[in-house]
Residue frames as qw, qx, qy, qz and C-alpha x, y, z in Angstrom:
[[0.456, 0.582, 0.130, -0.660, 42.37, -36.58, -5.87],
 [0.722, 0.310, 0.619, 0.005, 41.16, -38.14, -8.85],
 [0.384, 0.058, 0.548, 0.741, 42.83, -37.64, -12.60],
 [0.001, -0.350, -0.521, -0.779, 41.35, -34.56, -14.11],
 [0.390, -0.749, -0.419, 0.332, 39.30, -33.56, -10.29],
 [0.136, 0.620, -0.140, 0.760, 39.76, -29.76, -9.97],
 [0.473, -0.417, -0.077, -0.772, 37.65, -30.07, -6.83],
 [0.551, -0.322, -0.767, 0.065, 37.03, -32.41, -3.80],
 [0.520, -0.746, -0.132, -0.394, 35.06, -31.72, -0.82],
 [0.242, 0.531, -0.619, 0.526, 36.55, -31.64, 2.42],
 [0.680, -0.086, 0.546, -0.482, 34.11, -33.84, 4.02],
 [0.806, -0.184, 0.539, -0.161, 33.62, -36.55, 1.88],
 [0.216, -0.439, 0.707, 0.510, 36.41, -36.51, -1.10],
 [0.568, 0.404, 0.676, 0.241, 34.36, -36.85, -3.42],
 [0.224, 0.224, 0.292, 0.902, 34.74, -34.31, -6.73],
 [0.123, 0.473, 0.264, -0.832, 32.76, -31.00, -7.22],
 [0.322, 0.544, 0.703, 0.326, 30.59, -31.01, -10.34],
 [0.290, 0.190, 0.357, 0.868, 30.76, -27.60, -12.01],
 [0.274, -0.382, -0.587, -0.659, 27.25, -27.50, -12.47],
 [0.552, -0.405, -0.559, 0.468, 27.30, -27.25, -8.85],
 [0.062, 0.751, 0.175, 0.633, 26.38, -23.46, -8.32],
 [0.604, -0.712, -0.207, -0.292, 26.07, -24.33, -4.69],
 [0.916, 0.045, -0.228, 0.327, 29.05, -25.31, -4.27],
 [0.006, -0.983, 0.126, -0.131, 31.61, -22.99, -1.81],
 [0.383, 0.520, -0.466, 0.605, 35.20, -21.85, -1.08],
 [0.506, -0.843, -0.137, -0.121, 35.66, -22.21, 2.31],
 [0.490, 0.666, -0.285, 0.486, 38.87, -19.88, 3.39],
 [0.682, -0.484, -0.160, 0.525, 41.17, -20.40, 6.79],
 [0.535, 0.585, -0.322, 0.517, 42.99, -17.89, 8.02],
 [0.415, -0.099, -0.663, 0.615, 44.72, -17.06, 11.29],
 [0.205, -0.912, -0.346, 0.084, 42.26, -14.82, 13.91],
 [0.427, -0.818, 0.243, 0.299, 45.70, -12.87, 14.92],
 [0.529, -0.262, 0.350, 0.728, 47.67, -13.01, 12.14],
 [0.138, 0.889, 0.111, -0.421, 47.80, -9.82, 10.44],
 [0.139, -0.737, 0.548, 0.370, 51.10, -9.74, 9.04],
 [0.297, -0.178, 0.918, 0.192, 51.16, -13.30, 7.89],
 [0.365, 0.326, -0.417, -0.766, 49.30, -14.54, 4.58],
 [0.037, -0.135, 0.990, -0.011, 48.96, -17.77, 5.00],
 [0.539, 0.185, 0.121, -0.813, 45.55, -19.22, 4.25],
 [0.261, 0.020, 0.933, 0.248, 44.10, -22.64, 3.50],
 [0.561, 0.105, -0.210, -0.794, 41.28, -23.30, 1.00],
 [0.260, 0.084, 0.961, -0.053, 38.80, -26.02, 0.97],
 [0.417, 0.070, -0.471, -0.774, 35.77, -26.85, -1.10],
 [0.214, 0.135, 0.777, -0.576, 32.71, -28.04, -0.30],
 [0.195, -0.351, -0.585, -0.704, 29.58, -28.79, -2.83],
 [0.212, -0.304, 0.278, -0.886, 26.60, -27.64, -1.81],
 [0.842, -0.290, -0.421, -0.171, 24.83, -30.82, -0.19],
 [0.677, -0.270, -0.389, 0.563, 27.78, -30.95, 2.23],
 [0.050, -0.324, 0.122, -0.937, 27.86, -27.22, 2.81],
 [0.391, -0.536, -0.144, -0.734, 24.31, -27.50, 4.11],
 [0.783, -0.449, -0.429, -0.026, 24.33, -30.87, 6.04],
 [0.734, -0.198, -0.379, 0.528, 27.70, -29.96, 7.71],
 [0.055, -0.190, 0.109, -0.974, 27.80, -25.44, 7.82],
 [0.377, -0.354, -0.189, -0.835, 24.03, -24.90, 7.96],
 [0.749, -0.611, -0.204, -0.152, 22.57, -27.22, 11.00],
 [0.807, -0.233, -0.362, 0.404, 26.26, -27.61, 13.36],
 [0.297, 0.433, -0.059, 0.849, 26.58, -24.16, 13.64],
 [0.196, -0.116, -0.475, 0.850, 25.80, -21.59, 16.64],
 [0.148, 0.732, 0.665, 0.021, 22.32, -20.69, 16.65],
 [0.221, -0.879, 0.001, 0.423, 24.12, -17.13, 17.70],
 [0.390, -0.230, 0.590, 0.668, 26.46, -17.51, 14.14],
 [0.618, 0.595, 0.258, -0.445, 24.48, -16.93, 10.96],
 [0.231, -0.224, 0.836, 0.445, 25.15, -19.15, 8.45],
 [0.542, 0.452, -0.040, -0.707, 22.68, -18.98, 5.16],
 [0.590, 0.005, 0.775, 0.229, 23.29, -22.34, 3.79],
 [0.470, 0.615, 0.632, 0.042, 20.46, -21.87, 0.96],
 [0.028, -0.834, 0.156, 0.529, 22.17, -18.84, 0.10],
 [0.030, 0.547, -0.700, -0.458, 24.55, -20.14, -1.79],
 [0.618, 0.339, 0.673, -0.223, 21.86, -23.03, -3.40],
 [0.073, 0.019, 0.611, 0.788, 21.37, -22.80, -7.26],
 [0.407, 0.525, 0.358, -0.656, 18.37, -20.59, -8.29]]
C-alpha cells in the first residue's frame, strides 16, 4: 500500500478516495465460529463493489449495489 493510502481495494489495489461515499467495508467472519473473533476486513470503492458484488452474485442473494452509490 502506497505512502499515506488509508484504503486499497481488494480487487484492484488501487487507493479509496474519501470522496468515495460508495465505497464499502466488506467484513469476513467464520459461519461457525461463535466463540472466536476473528474477522478480516477489506475495502472496496464503489465501482468495484458494483462490477464485482452486484452482477456475480446469486440471483437468490440480494445484493443492492446502488445502495451504497453516492446520492
Amino acid at each position: 500500500m502506497a505512502l499515506g493510502m488509508k484504503y486499497q481495494c481488494c480487487y484492484c489495489d488501487q487507493g479509496i478516495a474519501k470522496a468515495d461515499r460508495g465505497a464499502v467495508r466488506i467484513v469476513l467472519t467464520g459461519l461457525w465460529a461463535f466463540d472466536d473473533d476473528t474477522t478480516q476486513e477489506m475495502f472496496a470503492p464503489s465501482q468495484c463493489a458494483a462490477e464485482k458484488l452486484g452482477g456475480n452474485l446469486s440471483s437468490s442473494v440480494p445484493c443492492d449495489a446502488e445502495a451504497f452509490e453516492a446520492h
